[in-house]
C-alpha positions as CSV (number, residue, x, y, z in Angstrom):
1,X,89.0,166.6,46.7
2,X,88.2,163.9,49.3
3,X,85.2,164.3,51.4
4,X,85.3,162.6,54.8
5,X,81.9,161.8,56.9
6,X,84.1,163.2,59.7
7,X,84.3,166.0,58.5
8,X,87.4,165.9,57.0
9,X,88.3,167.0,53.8
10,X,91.2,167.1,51.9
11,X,92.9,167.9,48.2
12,X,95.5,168.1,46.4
13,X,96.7,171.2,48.2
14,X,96.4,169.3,51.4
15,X,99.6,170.8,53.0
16,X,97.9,174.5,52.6
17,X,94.7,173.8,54.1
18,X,96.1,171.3,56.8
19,X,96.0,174.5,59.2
20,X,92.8,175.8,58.2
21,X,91.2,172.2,58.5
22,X,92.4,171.8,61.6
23,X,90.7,174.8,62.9
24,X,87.6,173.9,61.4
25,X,88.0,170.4,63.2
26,X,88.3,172.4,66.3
27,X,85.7,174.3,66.3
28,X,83.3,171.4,65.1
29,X,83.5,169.5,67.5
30,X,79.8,169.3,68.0
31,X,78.5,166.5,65.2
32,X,75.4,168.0,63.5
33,X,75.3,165.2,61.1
34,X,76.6,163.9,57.6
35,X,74.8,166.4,55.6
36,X,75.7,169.2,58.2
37,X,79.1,168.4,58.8
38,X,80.4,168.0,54.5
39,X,78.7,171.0,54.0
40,X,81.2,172.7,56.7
41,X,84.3,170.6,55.0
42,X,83.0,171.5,51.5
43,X,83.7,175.3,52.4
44,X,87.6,174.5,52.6
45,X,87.9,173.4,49.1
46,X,89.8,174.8,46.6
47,X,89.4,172.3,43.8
48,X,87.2,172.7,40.6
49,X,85.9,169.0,41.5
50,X,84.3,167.9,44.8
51,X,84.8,163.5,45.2
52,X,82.9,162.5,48.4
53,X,84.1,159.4,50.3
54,X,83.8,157.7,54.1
55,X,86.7,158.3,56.5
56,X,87.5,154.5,56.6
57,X,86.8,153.1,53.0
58,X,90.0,153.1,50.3
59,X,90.3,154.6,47.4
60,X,92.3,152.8,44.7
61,X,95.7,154.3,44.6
62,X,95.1,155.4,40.6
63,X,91.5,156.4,41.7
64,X,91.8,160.2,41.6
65,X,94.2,160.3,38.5
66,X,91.7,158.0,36.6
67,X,88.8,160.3,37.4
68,X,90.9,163.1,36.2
69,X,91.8,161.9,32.9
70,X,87.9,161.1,32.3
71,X,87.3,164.6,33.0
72,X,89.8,165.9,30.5
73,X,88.5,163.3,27.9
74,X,85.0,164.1,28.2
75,X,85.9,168.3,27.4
76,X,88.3,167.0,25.0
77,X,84.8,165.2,22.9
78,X,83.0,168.4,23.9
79,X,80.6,166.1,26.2
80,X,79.1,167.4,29.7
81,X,82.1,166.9,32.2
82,X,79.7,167.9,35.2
83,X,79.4,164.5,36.7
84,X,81.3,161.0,36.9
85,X,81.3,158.4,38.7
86,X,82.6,154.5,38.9
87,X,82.6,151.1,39.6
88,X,83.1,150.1,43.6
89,X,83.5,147.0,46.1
90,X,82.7,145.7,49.2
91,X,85.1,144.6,52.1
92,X,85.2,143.8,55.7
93,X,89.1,143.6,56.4
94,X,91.0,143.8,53.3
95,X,90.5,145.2,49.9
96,X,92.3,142.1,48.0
97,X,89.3,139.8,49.2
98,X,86.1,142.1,48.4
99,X,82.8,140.7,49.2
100,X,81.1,141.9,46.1
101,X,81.8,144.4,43.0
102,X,79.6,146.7,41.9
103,X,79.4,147.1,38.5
104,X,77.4,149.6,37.5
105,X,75.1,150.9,34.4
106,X,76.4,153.8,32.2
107,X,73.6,156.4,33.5
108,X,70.2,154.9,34.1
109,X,67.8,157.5,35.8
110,X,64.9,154.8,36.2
111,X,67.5,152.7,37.8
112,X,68.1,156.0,40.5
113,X,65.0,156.4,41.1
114,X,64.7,153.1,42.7
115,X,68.1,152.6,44.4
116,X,71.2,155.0,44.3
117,X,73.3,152.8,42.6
118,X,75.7,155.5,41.9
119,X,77.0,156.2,45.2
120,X,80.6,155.6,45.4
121,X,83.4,157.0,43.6
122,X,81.3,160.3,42.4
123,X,82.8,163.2,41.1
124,X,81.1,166.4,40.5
125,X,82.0,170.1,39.9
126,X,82.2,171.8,43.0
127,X,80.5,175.2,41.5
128,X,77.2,173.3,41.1
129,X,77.7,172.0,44.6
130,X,77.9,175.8,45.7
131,X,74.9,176.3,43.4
132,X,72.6,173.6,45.2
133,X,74.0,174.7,48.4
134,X,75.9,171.4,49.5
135,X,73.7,168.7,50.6
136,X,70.5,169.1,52.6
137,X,70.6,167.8,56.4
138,X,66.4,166.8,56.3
139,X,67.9,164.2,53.8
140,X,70.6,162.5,56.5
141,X,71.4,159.5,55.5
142,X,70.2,159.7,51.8
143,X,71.7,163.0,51.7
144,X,74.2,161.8,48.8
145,X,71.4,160.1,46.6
146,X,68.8,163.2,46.7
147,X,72.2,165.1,46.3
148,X,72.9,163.2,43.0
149,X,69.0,163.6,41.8
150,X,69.5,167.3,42.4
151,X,72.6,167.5,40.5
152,X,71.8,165.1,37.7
153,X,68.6,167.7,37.3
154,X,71.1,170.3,36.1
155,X,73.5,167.9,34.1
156,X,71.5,166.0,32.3
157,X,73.5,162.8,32.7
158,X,77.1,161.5,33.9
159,X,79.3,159.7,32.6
160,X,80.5,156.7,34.0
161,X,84.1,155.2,34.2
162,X,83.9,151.4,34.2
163,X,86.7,150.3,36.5
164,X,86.6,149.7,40.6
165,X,88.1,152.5,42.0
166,X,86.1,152.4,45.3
167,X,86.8,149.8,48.3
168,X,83.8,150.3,50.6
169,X,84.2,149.0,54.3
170,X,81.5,146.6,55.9
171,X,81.0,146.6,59.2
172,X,78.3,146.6,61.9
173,X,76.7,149.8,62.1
174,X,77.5,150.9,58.5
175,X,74.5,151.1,55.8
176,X,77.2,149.6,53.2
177,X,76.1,146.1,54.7
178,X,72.4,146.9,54.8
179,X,70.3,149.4,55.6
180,X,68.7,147.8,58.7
181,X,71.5,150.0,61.3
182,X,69.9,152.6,60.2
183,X,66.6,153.0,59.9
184,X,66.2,156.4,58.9
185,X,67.6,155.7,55.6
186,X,64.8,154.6,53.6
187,X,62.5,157.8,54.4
188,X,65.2,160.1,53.8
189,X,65.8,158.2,51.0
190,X,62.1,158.2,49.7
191,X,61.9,161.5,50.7
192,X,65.0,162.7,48.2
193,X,63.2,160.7,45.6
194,X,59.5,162.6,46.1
195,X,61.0,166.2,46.6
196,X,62.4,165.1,42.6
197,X,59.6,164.3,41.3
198,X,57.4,167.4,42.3
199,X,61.0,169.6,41.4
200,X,60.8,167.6,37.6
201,X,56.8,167.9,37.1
202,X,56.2,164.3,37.6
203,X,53.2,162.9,39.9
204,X,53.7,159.6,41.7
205,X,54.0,158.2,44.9
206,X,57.0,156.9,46.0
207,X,57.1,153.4,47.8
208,X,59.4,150.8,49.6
209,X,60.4,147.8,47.0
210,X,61.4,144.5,47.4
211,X,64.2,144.9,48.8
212,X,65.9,147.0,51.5
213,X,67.0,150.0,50.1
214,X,65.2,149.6,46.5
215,X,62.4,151.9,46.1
216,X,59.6,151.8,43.1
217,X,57.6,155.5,42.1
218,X,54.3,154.3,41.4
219,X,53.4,156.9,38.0
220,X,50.2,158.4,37.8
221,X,48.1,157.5,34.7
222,X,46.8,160.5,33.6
223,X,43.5,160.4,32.0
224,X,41.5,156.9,30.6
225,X,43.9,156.1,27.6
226,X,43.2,153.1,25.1
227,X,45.4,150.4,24.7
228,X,45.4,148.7,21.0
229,X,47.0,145.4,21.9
230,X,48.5,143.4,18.2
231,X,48.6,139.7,18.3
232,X,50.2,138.5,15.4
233,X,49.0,134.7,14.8
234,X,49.3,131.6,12.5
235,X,47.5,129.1,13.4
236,X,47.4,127.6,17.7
237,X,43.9,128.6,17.8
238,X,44.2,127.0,21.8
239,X,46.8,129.5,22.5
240,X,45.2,132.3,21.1
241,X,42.0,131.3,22.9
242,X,43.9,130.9,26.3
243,X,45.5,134.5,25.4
244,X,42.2,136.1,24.9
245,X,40.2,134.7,27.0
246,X,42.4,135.7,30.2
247,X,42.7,139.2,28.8
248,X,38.9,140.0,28.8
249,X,38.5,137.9,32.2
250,X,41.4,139.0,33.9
251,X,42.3,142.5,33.0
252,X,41.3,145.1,35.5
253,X,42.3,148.1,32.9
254,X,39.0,148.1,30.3
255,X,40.0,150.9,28.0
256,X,41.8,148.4,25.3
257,X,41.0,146.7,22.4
258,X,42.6,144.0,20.7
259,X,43.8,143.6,16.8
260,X,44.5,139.7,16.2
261,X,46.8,139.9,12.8
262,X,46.1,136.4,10.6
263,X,49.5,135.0,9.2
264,X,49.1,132.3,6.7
265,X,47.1,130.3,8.5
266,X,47.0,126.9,6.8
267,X,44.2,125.1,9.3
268,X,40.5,125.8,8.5
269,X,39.4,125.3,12.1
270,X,41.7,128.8,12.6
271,X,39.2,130.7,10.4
272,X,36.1,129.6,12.1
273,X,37.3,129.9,15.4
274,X,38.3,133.9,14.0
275,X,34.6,134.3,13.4
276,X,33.6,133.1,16.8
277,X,35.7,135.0,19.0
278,X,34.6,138.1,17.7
279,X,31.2,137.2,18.4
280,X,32.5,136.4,21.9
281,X,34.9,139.4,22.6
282,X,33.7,142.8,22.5
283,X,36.6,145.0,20.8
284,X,38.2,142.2,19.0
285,X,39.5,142.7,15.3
286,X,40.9,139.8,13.2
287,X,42.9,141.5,10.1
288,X,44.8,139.5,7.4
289,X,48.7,140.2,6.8
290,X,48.7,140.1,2.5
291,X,52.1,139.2,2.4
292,X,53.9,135.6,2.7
293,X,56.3,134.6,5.3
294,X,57.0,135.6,8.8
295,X,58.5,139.2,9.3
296,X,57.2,140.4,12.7
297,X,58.3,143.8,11.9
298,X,55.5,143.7,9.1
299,X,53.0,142.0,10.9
300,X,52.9,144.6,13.5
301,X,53.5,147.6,11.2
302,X,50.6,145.9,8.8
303,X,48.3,145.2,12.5
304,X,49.1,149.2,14.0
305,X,46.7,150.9,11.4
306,X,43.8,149.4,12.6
307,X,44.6,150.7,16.2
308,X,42.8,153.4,17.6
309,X,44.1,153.6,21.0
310,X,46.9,156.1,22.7
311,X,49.3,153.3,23.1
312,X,50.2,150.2,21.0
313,X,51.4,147.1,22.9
314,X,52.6,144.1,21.2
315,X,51.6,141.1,22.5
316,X,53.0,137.6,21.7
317,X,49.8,135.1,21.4
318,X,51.0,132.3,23.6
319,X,51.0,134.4,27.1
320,X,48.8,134.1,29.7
321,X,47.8,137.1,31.8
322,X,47.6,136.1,35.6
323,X,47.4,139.5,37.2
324,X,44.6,141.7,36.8
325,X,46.8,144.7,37.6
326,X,48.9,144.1,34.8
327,X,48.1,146.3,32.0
328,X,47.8,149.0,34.6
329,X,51.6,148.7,35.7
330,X,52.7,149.1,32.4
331,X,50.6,152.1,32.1
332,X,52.2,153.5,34.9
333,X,55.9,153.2,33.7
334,X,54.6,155.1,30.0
335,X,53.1,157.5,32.0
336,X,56.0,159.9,32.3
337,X,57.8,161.5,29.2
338,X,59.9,159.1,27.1
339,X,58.4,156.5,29.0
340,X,58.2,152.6,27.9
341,X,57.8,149.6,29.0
342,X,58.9,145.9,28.3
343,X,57.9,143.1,29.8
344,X,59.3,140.1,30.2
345,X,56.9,136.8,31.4
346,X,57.2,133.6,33.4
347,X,57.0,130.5,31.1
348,X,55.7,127.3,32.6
349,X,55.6,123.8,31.1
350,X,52.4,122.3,30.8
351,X,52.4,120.6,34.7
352,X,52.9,124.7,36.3
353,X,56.7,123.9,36.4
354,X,58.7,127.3,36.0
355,X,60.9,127.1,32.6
356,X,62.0,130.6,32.5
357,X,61.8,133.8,34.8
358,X,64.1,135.9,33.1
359,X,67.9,137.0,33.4
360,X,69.1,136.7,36.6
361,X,71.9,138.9,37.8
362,X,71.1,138.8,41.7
363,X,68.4,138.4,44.3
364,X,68.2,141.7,46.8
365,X,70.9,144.4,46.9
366,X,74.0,145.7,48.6
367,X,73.4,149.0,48.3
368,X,72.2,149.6,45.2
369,X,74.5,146.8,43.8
370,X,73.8,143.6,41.5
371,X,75.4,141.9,43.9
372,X,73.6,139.6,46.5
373,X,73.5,138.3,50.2
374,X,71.3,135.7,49.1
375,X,72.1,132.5,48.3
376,X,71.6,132.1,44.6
377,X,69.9,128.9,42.8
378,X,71.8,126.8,41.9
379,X,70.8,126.9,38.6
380,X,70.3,130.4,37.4
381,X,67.6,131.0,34.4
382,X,69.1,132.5,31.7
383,X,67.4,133.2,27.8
384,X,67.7,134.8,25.1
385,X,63.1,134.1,24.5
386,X,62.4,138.1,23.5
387,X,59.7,139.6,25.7
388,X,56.6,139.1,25.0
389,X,54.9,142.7,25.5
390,X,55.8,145.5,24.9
391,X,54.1,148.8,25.6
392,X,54.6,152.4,24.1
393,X,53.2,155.7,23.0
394,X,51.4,155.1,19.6
């Protein structure tokens, strides 16, 4: 089935509900709004499966077959056939030059929680739809992405089919070019988002991001948990001291100690400098790895049974902290269940120059995309340096 923000819906039994649409149309002629009005078209479908799209966007002529076929697929592997969705694109007058694609994930709550990057082709079964009670008009204009949160809080997941099947029109007054013709959108939006939370048992506070349209749910940190943070070393005693030193004088969380793991150290000055810092830093541990070589995995297994705290992080010993709030935000994203966190850094050369601030893929959003109206650098940063913290449940 084809939803239409018209109000207009249509299947494959098109020709038997032509009459019965049209009557609906009549008598509708009042618009009470896009959650409202699909809510009214919903109640003419016939279909197991409900696919919601915009009266003047395109749908790829081997869109609905395709959709189809993943349906049967996923019931033939015995996997949840609730929910798919797929790839989309942007265009102002014709589909064979698109703005941007977006390509999206495979399913990525976090990722919905800040952005509904689903959004176009979805396809869902039209009895949960009837379950949920169609979408919820104090939502308008988010009403599809605090649809999807409700839904996905019944399926589990979705599956995603990888190919563009979408063609989604830009024009002025339309939120597919930016949110700004429609202001509404971001506290329906953030309001979808905190009605999931308190639904799910989670406590945060939903806020605006970066970027129009991206959202960020600031976790609550429940309690005063310890933080054991491992630094394996060898060695670059003026590293580690620039590393330690910035984490007692610039760290605004204080419940954390730190387990410095000695690597074959060849350099006596490393030894001495061991025995002073722990006269200088309350809570710091030197411990010696017995065995020879590097193996990272060791070192950090070897370092994690001196910890006492409630989370490990590992922490490379040539990083900087800058930001007091740091160890706080990564906090926050362990905070709910399953949570983690890894962080990636900004590396500077030795005159403040940037070297490396991670893998680019886009600056701001087209609705939820990867894609960008900014101009990009001209030299994007891109490196394969692993990231040097990492933060989880001990």
């Amino acid at each position: 089935m084809l939803r239409m923000r018209s109000t207009v819906m249509c299947s494959a039994s098109w020709r038997n509900i032509r009459q019965r649409i049209n009557e609906s149309y009549t008598k509708r002629l009042k618009n009470k709004g896009i959650a409202a009005n699909t809510n009214a078209a919903a109640q003419l479908a016939t279909g197991e499966y409900l696919a919601l799209a915009d009266h003047d966007d395109i749908l790829a002529p081997h869109a609905l077959y395709t959709m189809g076929k993943a349906v049967l697929q996923l019931r033939q592997q015995g996997e949840p056939d609730g929910f798919v969705y797929s790839d989309e694109a942007l265009f102002s007058k014709s589909i064979r030059r698109p703005i941007a694609a977006h390509f999206k994930p495979d399913y990525a709550p976090d990722y919905l929680l800040c952005c509904n990057y689903i959004c176009h082709l979805a396809v869902f079964k039209k009895a949960m739809w009837d379950e949920l009670g169609g979408e919820r008009p104090e939502c308008d204009g988010s009403q599809d992405h605090d649809l999807f949160l409700r839904l996905l809080e019944r399926t589990g997941g979705a599956a995603h089919v990888p190919q563009v099947l979408y063609y989604w029109r830009v024009h002025a007054g339309s939120t597919s070019g930016g949110t700004e013709a429609k202001p509404y959108v971001a506290a329906a939006a953030k309001k979808a988002l905190a009605d999931h939370l308190a639904r799910t048992g989670r406590t945060g506070t939903v806020e605006d991001g970066l970027f129009p349209s991206t959202y960020r749910v600031k976790w609550d940190i429940v309690g005063d948990p310890k933080v054991s943070i491992l630094i394996p070393n060898k060695d670059h005693i003026d590293d580690l001291e620039k590393c330690l030193h910035s984490l007692w004088a610039k760290t605004s969380w204080d419940n954390f100690e730190v387990i410095v793991i000695e690597n074959n150290s060849t350099d006596p000055e490393t030894f001495a400098y061991y025995q002073k810092a722990q006269q200088c830093y309350d809570g710091l541990q030197v411990v010696t790895y017995p065995k020879k070589g590097f193996n990272f995995s060791g070192i950090n297994n070897f370092g994690r049974k001196y910890a006492t705290g409630d989370y490990l992080l590992l922490l490379n010993n040539d990083v900087e902290v800058r930001n007091a709030d740091w160890l706080p935000e990564l906090l926050r994203q362990c905070a709910h269940l399953g949570g983690a966190a890894i962080c990636g850094a900004e590396l500077f050369y030795p005159d403040e120059t940037l070297q490396h601030a991670g893998v680019i893929t886009g600056f701001g959003r087209l609705r939820g995309a990867t894609a960008t109206s900014t101009k990009r650098p001209a030299a994007a940063a891109i490196c394969s340096v692993p990231p040097p913290c990492r933060i989880f449940r001990r």
